[in-house]
C-alpha positions as CSV (number, residue, x, y, z in Angstrom):
1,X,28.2,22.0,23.6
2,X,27.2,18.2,22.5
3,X,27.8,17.5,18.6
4,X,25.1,15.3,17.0
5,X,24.0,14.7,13.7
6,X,20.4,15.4,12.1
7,X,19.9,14.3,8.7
8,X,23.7,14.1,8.0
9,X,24.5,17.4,9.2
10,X,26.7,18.1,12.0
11,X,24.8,20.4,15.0
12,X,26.3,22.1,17.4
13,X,23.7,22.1,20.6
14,X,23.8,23.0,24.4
15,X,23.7,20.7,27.2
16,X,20.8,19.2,28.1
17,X,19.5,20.5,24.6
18,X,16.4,17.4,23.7
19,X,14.8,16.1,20.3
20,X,12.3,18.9,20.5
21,X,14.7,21.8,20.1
22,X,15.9,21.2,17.1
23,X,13.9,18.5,15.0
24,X,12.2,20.3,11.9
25,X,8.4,20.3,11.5
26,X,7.0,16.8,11.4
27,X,3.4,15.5,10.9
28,X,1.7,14.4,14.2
29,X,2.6,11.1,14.7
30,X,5.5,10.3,13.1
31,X,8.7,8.8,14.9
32,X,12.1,9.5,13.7
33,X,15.2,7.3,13.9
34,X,17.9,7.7,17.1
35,X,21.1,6.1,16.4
36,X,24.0,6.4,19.6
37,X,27.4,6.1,18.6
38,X,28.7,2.2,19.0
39,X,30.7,-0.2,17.7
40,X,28.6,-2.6,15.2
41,X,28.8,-6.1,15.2
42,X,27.9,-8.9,12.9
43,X,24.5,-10.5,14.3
44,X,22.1,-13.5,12.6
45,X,18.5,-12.4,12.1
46,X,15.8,-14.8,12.6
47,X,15.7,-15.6,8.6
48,X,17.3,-18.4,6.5
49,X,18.2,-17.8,2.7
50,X,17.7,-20.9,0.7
51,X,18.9,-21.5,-2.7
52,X,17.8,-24.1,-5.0
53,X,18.6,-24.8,-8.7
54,X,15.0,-22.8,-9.4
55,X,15.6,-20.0,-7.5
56,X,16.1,-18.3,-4.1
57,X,13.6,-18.1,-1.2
58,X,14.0,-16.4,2.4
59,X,12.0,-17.8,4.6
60,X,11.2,-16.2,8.5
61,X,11.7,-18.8,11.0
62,X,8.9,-19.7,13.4
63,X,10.0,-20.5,17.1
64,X,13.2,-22.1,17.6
65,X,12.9,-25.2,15.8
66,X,14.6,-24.7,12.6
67,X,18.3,-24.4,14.2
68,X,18.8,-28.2,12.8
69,X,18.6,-26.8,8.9
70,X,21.9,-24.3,9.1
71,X,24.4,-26.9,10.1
72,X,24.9,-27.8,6.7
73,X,24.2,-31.8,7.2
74,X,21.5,-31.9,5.3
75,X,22.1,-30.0,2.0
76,X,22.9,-33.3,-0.2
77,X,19.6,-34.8,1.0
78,X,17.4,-31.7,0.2
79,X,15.9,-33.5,-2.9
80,X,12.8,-32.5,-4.6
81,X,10.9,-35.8,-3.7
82,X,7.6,-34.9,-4.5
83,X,5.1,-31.8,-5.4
84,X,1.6,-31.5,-6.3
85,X,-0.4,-28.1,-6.8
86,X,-0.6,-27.5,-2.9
87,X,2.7,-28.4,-2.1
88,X,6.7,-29.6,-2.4
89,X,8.5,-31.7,-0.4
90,X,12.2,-32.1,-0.2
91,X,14.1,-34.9,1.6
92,X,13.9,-37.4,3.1
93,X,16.1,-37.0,6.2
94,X,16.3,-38.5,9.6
95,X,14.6,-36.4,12.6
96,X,13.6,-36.4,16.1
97,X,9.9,-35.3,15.3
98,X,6.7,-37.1,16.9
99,X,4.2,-37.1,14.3
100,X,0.5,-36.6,15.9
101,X,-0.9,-38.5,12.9
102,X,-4.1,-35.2,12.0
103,X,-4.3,-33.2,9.5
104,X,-3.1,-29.3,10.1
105,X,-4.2,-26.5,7.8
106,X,-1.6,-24.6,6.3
107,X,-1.1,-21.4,4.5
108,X,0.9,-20.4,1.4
109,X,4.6,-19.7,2.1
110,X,4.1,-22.2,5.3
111,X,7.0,-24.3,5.8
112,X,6.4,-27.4,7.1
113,X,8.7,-30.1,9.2
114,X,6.6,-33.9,8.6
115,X,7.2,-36.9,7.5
116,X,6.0,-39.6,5.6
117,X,4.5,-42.6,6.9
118,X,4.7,-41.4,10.6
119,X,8.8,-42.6,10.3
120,X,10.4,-39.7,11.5
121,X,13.8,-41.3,9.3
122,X,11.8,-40.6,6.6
123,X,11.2,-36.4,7.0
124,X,10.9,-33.6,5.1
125,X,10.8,-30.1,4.7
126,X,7.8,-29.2,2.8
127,X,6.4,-25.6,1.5
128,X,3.0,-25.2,1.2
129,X,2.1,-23.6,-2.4
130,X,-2.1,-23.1,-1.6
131,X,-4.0,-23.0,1.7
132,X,-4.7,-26.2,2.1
133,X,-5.6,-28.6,5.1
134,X,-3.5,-32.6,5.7
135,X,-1.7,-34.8,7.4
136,X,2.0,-34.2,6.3
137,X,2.5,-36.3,9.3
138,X,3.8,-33.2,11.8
139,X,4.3,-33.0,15.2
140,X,1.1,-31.8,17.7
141,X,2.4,-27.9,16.5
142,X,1.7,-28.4,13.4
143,X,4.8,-28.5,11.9
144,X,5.3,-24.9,10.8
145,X,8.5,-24.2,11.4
146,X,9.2,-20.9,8.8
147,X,7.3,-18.7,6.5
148,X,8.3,-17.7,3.0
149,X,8.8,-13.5,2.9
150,X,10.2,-13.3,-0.3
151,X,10.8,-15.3,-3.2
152,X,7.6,-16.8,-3.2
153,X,7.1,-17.7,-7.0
154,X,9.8,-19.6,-6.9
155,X,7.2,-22.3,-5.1
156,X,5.1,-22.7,-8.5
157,X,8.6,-23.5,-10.2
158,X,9.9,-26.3,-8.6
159,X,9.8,-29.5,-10.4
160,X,11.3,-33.0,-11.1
161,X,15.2,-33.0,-10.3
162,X,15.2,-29.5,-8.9
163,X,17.1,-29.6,-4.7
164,X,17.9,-27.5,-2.3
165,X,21.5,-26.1,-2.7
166,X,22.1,-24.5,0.4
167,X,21.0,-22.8,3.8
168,X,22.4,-20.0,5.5
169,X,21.4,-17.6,8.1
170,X,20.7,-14.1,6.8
171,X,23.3,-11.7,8.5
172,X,22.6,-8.2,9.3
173,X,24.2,-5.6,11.1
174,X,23.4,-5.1,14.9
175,X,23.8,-1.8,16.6
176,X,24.6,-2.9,20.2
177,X,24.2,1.1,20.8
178,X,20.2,1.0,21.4
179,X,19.8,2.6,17.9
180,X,15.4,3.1,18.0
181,X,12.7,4.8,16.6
182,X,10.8,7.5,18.8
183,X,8.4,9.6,19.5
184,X,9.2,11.2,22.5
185,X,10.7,14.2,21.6
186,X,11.6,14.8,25.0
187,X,14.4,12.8,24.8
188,X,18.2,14.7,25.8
189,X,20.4,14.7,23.2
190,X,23.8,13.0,23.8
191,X,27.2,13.6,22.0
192,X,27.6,11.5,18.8
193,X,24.0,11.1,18.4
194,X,22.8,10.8,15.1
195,X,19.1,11.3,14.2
196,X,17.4,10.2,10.9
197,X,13.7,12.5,10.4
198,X,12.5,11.3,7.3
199,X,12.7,8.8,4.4
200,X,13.9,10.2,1.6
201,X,12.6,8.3,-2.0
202,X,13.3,9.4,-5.9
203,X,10.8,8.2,-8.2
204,X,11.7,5.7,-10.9
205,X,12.8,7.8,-14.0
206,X,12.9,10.5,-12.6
207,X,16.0,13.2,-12.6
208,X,16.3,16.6,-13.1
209,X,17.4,16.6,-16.3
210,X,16.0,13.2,-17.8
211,X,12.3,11.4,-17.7
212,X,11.8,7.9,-18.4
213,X,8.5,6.2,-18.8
214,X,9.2,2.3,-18.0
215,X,6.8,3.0,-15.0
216,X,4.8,5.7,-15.5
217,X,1.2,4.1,-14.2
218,X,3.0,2.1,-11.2
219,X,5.0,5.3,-10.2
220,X,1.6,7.3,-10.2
221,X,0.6,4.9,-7.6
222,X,3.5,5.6,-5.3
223,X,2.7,9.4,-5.4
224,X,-0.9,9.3,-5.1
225,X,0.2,7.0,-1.8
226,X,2.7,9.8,-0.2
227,X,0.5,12.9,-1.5
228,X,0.2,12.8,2.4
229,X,3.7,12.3,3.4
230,X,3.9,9.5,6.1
231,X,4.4,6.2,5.7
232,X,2.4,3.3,7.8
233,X,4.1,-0.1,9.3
234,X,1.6,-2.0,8.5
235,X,3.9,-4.8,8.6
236,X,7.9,-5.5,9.3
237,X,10.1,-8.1,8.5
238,X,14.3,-8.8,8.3
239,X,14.0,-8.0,4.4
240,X,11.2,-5.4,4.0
241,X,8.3,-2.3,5.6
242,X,5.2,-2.7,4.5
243,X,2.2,-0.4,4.2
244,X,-1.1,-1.6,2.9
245,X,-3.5,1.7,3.5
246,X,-3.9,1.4,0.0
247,X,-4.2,-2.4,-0.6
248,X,-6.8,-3.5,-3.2
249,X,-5.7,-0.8,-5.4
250,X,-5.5,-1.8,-9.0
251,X,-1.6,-1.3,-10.1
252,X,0.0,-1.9,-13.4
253,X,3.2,-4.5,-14.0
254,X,6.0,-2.0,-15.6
255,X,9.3,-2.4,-14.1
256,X,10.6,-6.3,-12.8
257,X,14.0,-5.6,-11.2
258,X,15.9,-6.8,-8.1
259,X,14.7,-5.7,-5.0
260,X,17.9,-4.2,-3.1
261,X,17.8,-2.3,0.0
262,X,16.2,0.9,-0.3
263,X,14.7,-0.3,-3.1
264,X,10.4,0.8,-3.6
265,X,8.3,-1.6,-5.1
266,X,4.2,-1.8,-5.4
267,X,2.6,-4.8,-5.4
268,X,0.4,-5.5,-8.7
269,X,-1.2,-8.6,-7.7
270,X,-2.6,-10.7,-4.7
271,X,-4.0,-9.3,-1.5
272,X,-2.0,-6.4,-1.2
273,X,-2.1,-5.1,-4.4
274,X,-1.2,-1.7,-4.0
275,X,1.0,-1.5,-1.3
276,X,3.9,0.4,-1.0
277,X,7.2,-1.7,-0.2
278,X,10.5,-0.7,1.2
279,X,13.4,-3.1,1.7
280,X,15.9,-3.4,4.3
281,X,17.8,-6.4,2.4
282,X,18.3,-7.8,-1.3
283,X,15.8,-10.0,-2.3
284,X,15.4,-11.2,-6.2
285,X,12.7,-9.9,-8.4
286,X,8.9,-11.2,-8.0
287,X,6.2,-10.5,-10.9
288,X,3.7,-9.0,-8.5
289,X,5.8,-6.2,-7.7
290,X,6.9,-3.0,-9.7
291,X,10.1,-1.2,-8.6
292,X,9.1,2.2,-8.3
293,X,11.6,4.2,-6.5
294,X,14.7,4.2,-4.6
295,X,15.3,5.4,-0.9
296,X,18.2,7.9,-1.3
297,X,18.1,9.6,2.5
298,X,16.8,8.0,5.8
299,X,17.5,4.0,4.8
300,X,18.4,3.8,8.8
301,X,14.7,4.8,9.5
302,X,13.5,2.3,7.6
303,X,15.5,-0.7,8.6
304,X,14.4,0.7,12.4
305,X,10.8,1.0,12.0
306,X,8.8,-1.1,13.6
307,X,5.4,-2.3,13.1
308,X,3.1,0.0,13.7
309,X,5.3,2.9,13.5
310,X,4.8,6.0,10.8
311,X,7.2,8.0,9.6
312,X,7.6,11.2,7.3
313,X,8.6,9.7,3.6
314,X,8.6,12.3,0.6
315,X,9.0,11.5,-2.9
316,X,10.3,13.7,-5.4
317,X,9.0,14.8,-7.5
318,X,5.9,15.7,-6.5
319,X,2.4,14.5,-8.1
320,X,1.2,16.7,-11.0
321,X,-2.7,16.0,-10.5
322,X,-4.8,18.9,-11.9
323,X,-8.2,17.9,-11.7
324,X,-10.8,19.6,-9.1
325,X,-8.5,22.5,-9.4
326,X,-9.4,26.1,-11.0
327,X,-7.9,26.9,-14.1
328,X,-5.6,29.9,-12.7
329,X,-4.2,27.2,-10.0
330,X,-3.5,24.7,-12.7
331,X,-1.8,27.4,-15.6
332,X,0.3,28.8,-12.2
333,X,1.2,24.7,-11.3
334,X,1.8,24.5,-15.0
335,X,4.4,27.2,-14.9
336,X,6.3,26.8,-11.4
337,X,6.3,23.2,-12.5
338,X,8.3,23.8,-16.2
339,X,5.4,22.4,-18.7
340,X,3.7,23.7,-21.5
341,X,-0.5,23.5,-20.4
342,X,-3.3,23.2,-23.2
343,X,-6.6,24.9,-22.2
344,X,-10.0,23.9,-24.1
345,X,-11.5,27.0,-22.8
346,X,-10.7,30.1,-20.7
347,X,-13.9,31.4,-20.9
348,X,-15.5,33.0,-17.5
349,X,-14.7,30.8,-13.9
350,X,-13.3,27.4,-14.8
351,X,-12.3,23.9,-13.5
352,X,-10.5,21.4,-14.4
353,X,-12.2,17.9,-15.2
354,X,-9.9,16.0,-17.0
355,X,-6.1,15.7,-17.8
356,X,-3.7,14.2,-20.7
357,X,-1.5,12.7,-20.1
358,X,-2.9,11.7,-16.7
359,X,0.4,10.6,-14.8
360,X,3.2,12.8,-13.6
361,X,6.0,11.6,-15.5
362,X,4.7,11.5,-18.6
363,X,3.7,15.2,-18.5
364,X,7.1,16.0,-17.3
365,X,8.9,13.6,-20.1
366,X,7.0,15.4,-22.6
367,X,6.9,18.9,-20.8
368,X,3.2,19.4,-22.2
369,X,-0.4,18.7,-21.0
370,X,-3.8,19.5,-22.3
371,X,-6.5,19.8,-20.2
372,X,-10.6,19.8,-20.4
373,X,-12.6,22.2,-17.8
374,X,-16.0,22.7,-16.9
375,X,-17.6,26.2,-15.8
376,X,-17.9,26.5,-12.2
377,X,-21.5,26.5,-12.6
378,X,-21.6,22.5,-13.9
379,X,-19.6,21.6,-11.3
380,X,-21.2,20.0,-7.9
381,X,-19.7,20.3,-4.3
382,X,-20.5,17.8,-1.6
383,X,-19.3,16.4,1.4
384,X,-18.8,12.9,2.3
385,X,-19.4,11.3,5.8
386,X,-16.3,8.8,6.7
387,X,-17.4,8.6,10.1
388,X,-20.6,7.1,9.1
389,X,-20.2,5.2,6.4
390,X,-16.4,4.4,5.5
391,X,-17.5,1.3,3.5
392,X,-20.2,2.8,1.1
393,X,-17.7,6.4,1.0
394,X,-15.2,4.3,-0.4
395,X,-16.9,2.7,-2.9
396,X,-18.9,6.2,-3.8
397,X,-14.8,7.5,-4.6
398,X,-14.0,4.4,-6.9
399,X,-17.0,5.1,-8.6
400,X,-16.6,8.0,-9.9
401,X,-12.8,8.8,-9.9
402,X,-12.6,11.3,-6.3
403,X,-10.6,7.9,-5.1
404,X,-7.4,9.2,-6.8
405,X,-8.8,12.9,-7.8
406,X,-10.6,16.0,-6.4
407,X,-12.5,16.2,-9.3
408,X,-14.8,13.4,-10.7
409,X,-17.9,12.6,-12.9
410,X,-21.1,10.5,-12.4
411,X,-23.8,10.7,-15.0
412,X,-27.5,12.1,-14.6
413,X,-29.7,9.0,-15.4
414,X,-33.0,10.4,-14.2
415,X,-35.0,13.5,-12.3
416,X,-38.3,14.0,-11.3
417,X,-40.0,16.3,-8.7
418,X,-36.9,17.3,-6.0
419,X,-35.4,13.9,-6.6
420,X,-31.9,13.3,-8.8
421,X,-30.6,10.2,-9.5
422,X,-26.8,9.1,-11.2
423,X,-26.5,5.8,-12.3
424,X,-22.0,5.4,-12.3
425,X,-20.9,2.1,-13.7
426,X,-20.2,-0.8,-10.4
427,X,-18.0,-3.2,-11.3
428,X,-18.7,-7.1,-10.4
429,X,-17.6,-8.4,-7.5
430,X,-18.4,-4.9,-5.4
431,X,-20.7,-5.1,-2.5
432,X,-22.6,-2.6,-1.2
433,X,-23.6,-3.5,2.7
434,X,-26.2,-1.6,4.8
435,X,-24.6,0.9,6.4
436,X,-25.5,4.9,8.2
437,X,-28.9,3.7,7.4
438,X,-32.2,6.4,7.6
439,X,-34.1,6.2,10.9
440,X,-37.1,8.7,10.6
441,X,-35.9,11.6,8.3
442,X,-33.6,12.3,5.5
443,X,-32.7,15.6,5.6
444,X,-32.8,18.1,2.6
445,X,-29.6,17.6,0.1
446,X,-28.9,14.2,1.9
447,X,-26.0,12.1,-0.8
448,X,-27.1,8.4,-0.6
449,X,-26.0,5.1,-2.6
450,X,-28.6,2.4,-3.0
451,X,-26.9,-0.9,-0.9
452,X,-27.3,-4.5,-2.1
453,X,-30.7,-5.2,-0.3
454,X,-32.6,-3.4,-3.3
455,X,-32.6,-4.1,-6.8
456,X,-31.1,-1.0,-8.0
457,X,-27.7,-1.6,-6.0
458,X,-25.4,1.4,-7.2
459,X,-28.0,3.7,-7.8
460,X,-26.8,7.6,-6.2
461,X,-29.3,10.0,-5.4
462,X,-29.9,13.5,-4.3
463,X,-33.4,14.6,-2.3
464,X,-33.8,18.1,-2.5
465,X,-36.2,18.6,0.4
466,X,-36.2,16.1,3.7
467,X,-38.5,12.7,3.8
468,X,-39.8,10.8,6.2
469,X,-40.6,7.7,4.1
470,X,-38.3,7.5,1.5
471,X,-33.9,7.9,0.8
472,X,-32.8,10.5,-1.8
473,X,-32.8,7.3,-4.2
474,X,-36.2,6.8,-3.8
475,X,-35.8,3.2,-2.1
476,X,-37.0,2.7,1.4
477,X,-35.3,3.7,4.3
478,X,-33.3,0.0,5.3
479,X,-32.0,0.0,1.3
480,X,-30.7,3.3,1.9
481,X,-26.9,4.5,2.8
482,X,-26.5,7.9,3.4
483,X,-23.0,8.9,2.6
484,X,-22.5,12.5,2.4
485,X,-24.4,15.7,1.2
486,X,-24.6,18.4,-1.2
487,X,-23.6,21.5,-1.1
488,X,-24.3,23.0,-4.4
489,X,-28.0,21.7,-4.5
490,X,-29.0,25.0,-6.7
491,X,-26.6,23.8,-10.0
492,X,-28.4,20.5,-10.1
493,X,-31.8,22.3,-11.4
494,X,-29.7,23.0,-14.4
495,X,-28.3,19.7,-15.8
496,X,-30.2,17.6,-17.7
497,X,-30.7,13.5,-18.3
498,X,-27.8,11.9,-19.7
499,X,-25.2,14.5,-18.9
500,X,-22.3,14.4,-17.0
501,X,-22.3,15.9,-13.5
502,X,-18.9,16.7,-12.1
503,X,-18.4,16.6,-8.5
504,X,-15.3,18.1,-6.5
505,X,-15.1,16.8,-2.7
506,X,-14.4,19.4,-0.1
507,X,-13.8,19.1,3.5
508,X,-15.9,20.3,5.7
């Protein structure tokens, strides 16, 4: 028999027994962590921690050029010399740099070796704050020696009279066992092997027996992003996972704490807004990012993912999200689930169109939530086509709510003939590209969105019968993106201008 470990339970197995015989269902895809028994040994990563009198940054060394800043020679010379709103520069100190005397162009969180004046006695290390492009007098690399992965707001802080306190090497702990992620679940199982499945995560506020609401909108976010339970590496450093499927999201700030390991954060602001974090090491608190949740099984898993890897992760508890569904599904949700559920109507077949409160922990802190519904009749099907027109799809779900529902709403602005048009609100800023454009017929109950080449950008529209001239918005073929169709063509005849039309996505 060979004694291993899965999910922290001892397993007894037979010889030559492999992953596959006794790993639980997992999603297709999905790695899981392999950890051999070893001794483990103090090793450096390839990051520095630097602390100033403003704060503390770590920064991900570039290359191998940085070795020079741990020694410890230089921390009484690390001086805030001089900053404007692209960058700070802290020094001077002597090195053995060439500069190439051109300007480089650098991004935010770049640290920089240069000097000033081309006199390499005269160097210093300097943090970019803005994309920018100059000569900090570098060598012919460029000069980027690092990257700032955490701590970044730090940059905007420094000022007259702050310095650099110290530099050390972040240390971590190095299995020198082979520890992995995998997929193959072909692989033997050996004796003292441990194996990690899944990433465990508790929501913030949550327990049992006790619901806070410090970040109830934030929170909402995380489960809407593990409603399907895998996690994505979209990217992986020494201090954090990353997975940005659901960048450009817009997330609340609720709850600035320090980010430990195994903490969950989501990002409110910049380019990933809306990705889901998980950290493998302590870093201090940032503005852009909520903390959300805490990883209480499976940290192993996620200080061994790599990027690219995807992983099961479930959070508890699990999303309370009613809309799209029929009212029996929701009252029998409401019960399994312990809350008390407010019905406008139970009259005839009914679905649910709107909820209150519309995140999970509120409705669970105060055990009650009332709900509006629609008759089955007045509300649409249809079908969209990712495969055609991901772009134009996604904007069509922002539009009118299906990005984070199964139920949403766009209003009936105008009908005529076999010809329906919704006019749903489109924010500035949104562009709507040609894309799955009309060739020589529309077909009958053909969903299309109006792109950017016409006037009436935004505009939805259904065509009851096919056309060989003209989209279901009524705009020529090239301003014409066909995204989906209708299956429910028949309930349209009955709605009138200026009313809402609810629509529920379904797969097809």
């Amino acid at each position: 028999m060979v004694t291993i470990h899965l999910d922290g339970k001892r397993l007894d197995v037979g010889e030559g027994s492999t992953l596959k015989t006794v790993l639980p269902p997992i999603p297709s895809g999905c790695c899981v962590a392999v950890i051999l028994p070893a001794t483990k040994e103090q090793a450096a990563t390839n990051s520095l921690a630097i602390s100033s009198t403003a704060g503390d940054v770590t920064v991900e060394v570039v290359g191998g050029s940085a070795g020079f800043l741990v020694t410890g020679d230089l921390n009484d010379r690390l001086v805030l010399h001089w900053h404007d709103r692209y960058a700070a520069a802290f020094g001077p100190f002597p090195s053995s740099i060439r500069p190439l005397r051109k300007p480089g162009l650098y991004e935010r969180g770049d640290l920089i070796l240069g000097c000033g004046g081309y006199d390499p006695d005269r160097s210093y290390l300097i943090f970019s704050k803005l994309r920018h492009s100059a000569d900090h007098g570098a060598d012919e690399s460029g000069g980027v020696i690092g990257r700032v992965v955490s701590g970044r707001a730090i940059l905007d802080r420094w000022s007259t009279g702050d310095r650099i306190i110290k530099i050390d090497p972040v240390i971590s702990w190095a299995d020198t066992s082979r520890s992995f992620t995998t997929t193959d679940f072909g692989l033997a199982l050996e004796e003292g092997m441990q194996v990690v499945t899944r990433v465990g995560v508790v929501a913030q506020g949550y327990s049992p027996d006790h619901i806070t609401t410090e970040a109830t909108g934030s929170v909402e976010h995380l489960l809407f992003a593990s409603e399907t339970p895998r996690f994505t590496v979209s990217r992986a450093t020494s201090t954090h996972i990353l997975d940005t499927r659901y960048a450009g999201s817009e997330v609340p700030v609720e709850n600035r704490h320090p980010r430990r390991e195994g903490t969950v954060t989501v990002r409110s602001a910049g380019q990933s807004s809306g990705g889901v974090y998980l950290y493998r090491a302590d870093v201090q608190s940032s503005l852009a990012h909520s903390v959300v949740g805490q990883v209480v099984h499976g940290i192993e898993l996620v200080k061994l993912a790599r990027e690219g890897d995807i992983f099961t992760m479930n959070v508890t508890p699990e999303r309370i999200d009613l809309l799209g569904l029929p009212l029996e599904q929701a009252q029998q949700i409401a019960r399994v689930r312990g809350f008390a559920l407010h019905v406008d109507s139970t009259e005839g077949s009914r679905i649910v169109v709107s909820q209150e409160p519309a995140t999970t922990l509120d409705v669970l802190h105060e055990k009650a939530a009332a709900i509006t519904t629609a008759p089955e009749s007045k509300v649409v099907d249809i079908v969209l086509d990712d495969a055609a027109a991901p772009v134009s799809c996604a904007i069509f779900r922002r539009l009118t709510g299906l990005e984070y529902h199964d139920a949403g709403m766009m209003p009936l602005f105008f009908k005529f003939d076999d010809v329906f048009l919704f006019k749903p609100e489109v924010p500035r800023g949104v562009n709507i590209i040609p894309e799955n454009i009309p060739a020589t017929e529309v077909p009958a109950a053909s969903l299309a969105i109006t792109n950017d080449s016409r006037k009436g950008s935004g505009m939805v529209g259904v065509r009851l019968s096919p056309n060989r001239e003209f989209g279901p918005t009524s705009e020529p073929f090239e301003g014409t993106n066909i995204i989906g169709c209708v299956l429910d063509t028949g309930k349209l005849k009955n709605f009138r201008e200026r009313e809402k039309v609810y629509i529920r996505e379904v797969a097809q």
